[in-house]
C-alpha positions in Angstrom: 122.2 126.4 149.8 124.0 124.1 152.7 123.7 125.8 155.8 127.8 124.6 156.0 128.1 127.0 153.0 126.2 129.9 154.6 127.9 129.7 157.8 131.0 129.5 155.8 130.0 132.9 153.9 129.1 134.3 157.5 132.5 133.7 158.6 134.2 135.1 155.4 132.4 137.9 156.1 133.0 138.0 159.4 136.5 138.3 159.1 136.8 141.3 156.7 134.6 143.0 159.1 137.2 142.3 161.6 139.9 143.3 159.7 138.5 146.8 158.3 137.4 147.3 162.0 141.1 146.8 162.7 142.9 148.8 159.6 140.3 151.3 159.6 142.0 154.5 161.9 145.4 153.4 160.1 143.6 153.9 156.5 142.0 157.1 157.7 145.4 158.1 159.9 143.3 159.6 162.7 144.9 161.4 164.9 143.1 160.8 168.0 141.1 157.5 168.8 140.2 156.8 172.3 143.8 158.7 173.0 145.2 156.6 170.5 147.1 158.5 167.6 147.4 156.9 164.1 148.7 159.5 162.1 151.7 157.2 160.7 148.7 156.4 158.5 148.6 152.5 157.2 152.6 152.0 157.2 151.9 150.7 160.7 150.3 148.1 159.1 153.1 147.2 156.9 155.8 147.3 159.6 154.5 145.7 162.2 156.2 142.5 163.7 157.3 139.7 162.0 155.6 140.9 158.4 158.4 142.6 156.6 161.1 139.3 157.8 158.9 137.2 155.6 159.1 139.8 152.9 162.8 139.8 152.8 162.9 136.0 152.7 160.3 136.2 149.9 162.1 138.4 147.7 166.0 136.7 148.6 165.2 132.9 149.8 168.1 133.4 151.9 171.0 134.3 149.7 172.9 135.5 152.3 174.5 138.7 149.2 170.8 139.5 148.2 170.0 140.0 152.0 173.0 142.3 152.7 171.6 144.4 150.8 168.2 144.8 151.5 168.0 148.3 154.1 167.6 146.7 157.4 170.1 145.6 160.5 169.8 142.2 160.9 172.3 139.8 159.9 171.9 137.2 156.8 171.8 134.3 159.2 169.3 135.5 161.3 166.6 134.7 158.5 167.4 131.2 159.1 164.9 131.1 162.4 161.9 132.0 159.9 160.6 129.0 157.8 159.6 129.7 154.2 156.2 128.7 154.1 154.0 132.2 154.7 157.1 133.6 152.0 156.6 131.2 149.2 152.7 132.1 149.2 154.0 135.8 149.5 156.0 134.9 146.6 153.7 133.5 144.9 151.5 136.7 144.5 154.2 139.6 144.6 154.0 139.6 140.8 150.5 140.7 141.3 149.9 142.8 144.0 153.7 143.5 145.1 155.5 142.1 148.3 153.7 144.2 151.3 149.8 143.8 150.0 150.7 139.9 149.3 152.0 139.5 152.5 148.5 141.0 153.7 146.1 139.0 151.5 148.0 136.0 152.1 147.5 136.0 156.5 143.4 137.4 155.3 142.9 134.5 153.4 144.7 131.9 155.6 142.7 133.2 158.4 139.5 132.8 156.8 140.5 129.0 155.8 141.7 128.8 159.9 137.8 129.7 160.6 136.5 127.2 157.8 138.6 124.4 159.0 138.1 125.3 162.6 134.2 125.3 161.8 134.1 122.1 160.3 136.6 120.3 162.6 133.4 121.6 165.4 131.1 120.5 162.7 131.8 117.4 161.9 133.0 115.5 165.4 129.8 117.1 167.0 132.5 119.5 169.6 129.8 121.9 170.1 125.9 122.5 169.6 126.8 125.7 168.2 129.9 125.9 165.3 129.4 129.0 164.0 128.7 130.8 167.0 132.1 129.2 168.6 134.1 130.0 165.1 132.9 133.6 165.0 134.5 133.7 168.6 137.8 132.5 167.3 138.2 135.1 165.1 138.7 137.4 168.4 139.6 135.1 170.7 142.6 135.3 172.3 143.3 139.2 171.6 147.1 138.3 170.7 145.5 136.3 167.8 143.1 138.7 166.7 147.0 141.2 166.6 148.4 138.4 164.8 145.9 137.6 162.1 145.6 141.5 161.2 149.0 142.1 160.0 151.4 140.6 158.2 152.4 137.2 159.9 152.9 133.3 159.5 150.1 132.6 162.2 147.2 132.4 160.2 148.7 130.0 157.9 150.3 127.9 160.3 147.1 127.4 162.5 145.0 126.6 159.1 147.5 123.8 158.4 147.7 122.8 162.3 143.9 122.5 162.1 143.7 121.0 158.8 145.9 118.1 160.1 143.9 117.3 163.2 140.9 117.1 161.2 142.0 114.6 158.6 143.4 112.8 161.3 140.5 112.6 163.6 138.9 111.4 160.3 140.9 108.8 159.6 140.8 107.4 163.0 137.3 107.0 162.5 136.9 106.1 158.9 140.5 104.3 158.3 140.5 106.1 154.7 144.0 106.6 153.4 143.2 109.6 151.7 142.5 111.2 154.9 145.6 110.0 156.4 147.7 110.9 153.3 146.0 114.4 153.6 147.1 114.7 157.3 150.3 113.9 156.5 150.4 116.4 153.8 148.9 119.8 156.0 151.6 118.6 158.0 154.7 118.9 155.8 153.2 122.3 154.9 152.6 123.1 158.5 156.4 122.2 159.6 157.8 124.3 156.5 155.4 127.4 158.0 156.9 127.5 161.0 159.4 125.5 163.3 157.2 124.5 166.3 155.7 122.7 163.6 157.6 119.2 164.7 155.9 119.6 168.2 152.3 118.4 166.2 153.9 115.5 165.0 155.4 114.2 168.6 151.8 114.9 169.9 150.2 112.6 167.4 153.3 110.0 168.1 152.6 110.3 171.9 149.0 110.0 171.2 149.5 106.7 169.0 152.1 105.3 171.9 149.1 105.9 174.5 146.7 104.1 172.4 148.5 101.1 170.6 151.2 100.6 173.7 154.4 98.6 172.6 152.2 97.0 169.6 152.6 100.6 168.2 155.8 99.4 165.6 153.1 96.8 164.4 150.3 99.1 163.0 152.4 102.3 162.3 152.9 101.6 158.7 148.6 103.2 158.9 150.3 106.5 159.6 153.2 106.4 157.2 152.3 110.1 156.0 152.6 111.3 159.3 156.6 110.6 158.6 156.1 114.1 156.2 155.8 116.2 158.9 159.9 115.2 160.1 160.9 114.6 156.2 159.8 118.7 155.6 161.9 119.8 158.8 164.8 118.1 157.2 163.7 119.5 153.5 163.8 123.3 155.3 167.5 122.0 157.1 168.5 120.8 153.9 167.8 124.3 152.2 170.0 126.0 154.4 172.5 123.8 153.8 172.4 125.0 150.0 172.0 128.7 151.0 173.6 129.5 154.1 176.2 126.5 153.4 174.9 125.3 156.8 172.6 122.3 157.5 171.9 123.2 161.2 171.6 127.5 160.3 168.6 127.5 162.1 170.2 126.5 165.1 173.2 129.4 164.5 170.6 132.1 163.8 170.9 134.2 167.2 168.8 134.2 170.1 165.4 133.0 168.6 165.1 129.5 170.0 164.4 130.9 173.6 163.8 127.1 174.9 165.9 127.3 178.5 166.4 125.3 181.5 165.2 125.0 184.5 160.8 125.1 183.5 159.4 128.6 184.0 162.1 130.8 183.7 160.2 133.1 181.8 159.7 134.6 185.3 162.7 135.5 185.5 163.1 139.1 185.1 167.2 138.7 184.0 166.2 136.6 180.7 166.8 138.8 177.7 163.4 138.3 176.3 161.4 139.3 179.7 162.5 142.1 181.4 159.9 142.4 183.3 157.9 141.9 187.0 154.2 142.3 185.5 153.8 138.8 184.4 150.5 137.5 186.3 149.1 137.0 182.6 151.1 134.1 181.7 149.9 132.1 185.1 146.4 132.2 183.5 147.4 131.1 179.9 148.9 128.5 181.9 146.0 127.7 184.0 143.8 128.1 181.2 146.1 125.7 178.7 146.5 122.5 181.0 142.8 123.0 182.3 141.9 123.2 178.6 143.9 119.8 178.0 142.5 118.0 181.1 139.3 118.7 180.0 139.4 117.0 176.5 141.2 114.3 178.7 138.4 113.7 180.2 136.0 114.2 177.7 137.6 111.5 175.6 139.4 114.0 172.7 142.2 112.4 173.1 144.5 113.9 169.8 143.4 117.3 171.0 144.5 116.6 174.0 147.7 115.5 173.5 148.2 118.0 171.1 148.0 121.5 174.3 149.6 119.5 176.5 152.5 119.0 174.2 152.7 123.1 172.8 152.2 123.6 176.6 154.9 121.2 178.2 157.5 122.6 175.7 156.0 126.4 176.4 157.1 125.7 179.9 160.7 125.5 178.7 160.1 129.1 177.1 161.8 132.4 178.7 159.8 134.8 176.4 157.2 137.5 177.6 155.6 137.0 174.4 154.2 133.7 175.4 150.5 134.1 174.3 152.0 134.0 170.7 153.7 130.7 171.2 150.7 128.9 172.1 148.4 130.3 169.6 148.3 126.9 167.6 147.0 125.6 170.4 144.6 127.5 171.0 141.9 126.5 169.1 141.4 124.0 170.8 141.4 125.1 174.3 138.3 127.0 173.0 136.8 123.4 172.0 137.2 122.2 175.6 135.5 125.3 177.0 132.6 126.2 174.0 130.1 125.4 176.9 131.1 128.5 178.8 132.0 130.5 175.7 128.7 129.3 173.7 126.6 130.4 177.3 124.1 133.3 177.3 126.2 134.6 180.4 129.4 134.9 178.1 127.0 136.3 175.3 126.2 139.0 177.5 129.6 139.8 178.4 130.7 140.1 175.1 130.2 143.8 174.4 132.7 144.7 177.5 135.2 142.2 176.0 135.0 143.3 172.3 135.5 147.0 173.4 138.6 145.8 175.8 140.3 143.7 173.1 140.3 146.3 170.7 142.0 148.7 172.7 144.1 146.0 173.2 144.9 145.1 170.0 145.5 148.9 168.4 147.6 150.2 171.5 149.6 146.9 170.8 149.7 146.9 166.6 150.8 151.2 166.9 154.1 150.2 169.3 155.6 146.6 167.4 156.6 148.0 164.8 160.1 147.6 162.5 162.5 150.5 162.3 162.1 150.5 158.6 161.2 154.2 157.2 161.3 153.2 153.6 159.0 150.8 153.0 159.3 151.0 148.9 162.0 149.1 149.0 160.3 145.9 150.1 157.4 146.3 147.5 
């Protein structure tokens, strides 16, 4: 057998472990855990953040009537910030397993296909002596995604597409293959239906193609044709609103879910509806962390990976949400590329144990508290 195959196994593996580390107290509904209480039993599972959204889009596809009367608060219109990606795959498998274990299943397997691609994308460029070591750590790594890929959420997917596309790209820029192109193109398009940040990938690759082919760029872009997928799907999910909602530009009208402001940082400002709060030191080191990340493949001669955090991060910038570690997710794999020396090191090895312990307290206290409002959950199954 291929070691790739083995390692691929290992990280399969790896992640159900993770994820039965994580469900466990829910399934058993313990009622004290390191002063944690679980007693709502696995329902916390099912309601957390943004799962159940998904759901509802999955079972109407935004008919604004069949929405009304599902049993929740939120207006028709607000569905219109959540792109239908994660729900067509929910979709997909309801008929099998019901709406609230597909919506599980489908973020398990999408993360396991994140780790794969993420493995080979290492693998396969030579961006670390050790692939499955550095894979294994992005299972866990950051905690907010180790939160996000444990419950229902469009994450997992998205960043399996995100990476998918790099790779085929980075491939094609070194074997000049259409299919490899063709295929970028096309994790794209499914990438920008996931989720709306989704265009951002596709001005990073423009701005990387500017920087490298200058004003002769009109000249040879006909190479990258596919690419043109990514903006075609934004206008495909547009043009679906326009046939349910009755309005092209819905997303745009569907509350206060864009949080982009002016001026840059404002997510330190303790007025902004979505921060509320002083304690914010965390986000200067995502910060920190992000650019340093994307200087570092600078240097290092990664350009497209490059391009690609310091795009997410000069748009995060313009993001007044305390929630920030979730809007850089996509990005994150590859900040961990730039630093695999330190996190592949003996001293970070070490450390480990402490960390583990620290993000799992992390994760639970954070999974038991975002939850929906939604006491009946049959009626989303």
């Amino acid at each position: 057998m291929p070691k790739s195959v083995k390692d691929c196994i290992s990280l399969t593996l790896l992640s159900l472990i993770i994820t039965t580390v994580i469900w466990l107290p829910h399934v058993l509904a313990l009622p004290n855990l390191w002063g944690l209480n679980f007693q709502e039993g696995f329902n916390t599972i099912y309601r957390n953040f943004d799962g159940l959204e998904y759901v509802i889009i999955a079972k109407t596809f935004y008919n604004p009537q069949a929405i009304s009367l599902l049993p929740q608060s939120l207006p028709p219109s607000y569905f219109a910030s959540h792109f239908p990606g994660y729900s067509i795959f929910i979709a997909a498998l309801a008929p099998l397993l019901g709406y609230l274990k597909s919506m599980l299943l489908v973020s398990l397997i999408s993360t396991m296909l994140a780790s794969w691609a993420f493995y080979f994308l290492i693998k396969d460029f030579k961006l670390s002596t050790h692939p499955l070591f550095l894979s294994s750590i992005f299972l866990i790594l950051p905690a907010r995604w180790l939160i996000v890929h444990s419950v229902g959420s469009s994450e997992p997917l998205f960043i399996f597409f995100i990476i998918s596309t790099v790779y085929f790209f980075m491939k094609f820029e070194k074997s000049k293959k259409f299919s490899s192109i063709a295929l970028a193109g096309t994790f794209g398009l499914l990438a920008q239906i996931t989720r709306p940040p989704g265009i951002l990938l596709f001005l990073a690759l423009l701005f990387y193609l500017f920087w490298v082919y200058k004003f002769s760029i009109i000249r040879v872009f006909y190479k990258y044709l596919p690419l043109l997928l990514i903006p075609l799907g934004l206008l495909g999910v547009f043009y679906l609103y326009g046939q349910t909602y009755g309005d092209f530009w819905a997303y745009f009208h569907s509350g206060d879910n864009i949080h982009l402001t002016f001026p840059p940082f404002q997510v330190f400002n303790i007025n902004q509806f979505w921060v509320g709060d002083i304690w914010l030191e965390d986000i200067i080191y995502i910060f920190t962390l992000g650019f340093l990340g994307g200087v570092i493949l600078l240097k290092q001669k990664l350009y497209p990976l490059a391009f690609i955090i310091l795009t997410y991060l000069a748009v995060s910038i313009l993001v007044a949400h305390r929630d920030l570690s979730r809007y850089i997710l996509p990005v994150v794999p590859f900040i961990l590329i730039a630093f695999e020396k330190v996190l592949t090191s003996r001293e970070f090895k070490i450390i480990l144990p402490i960390i583990l312990l620290a993000i799992y307290l992390y994760a639970q206290n954070f999974i038991l508290q975002n939850t929906a409002p939604i006491p009946n959950l049959n009626l989303f199954n």
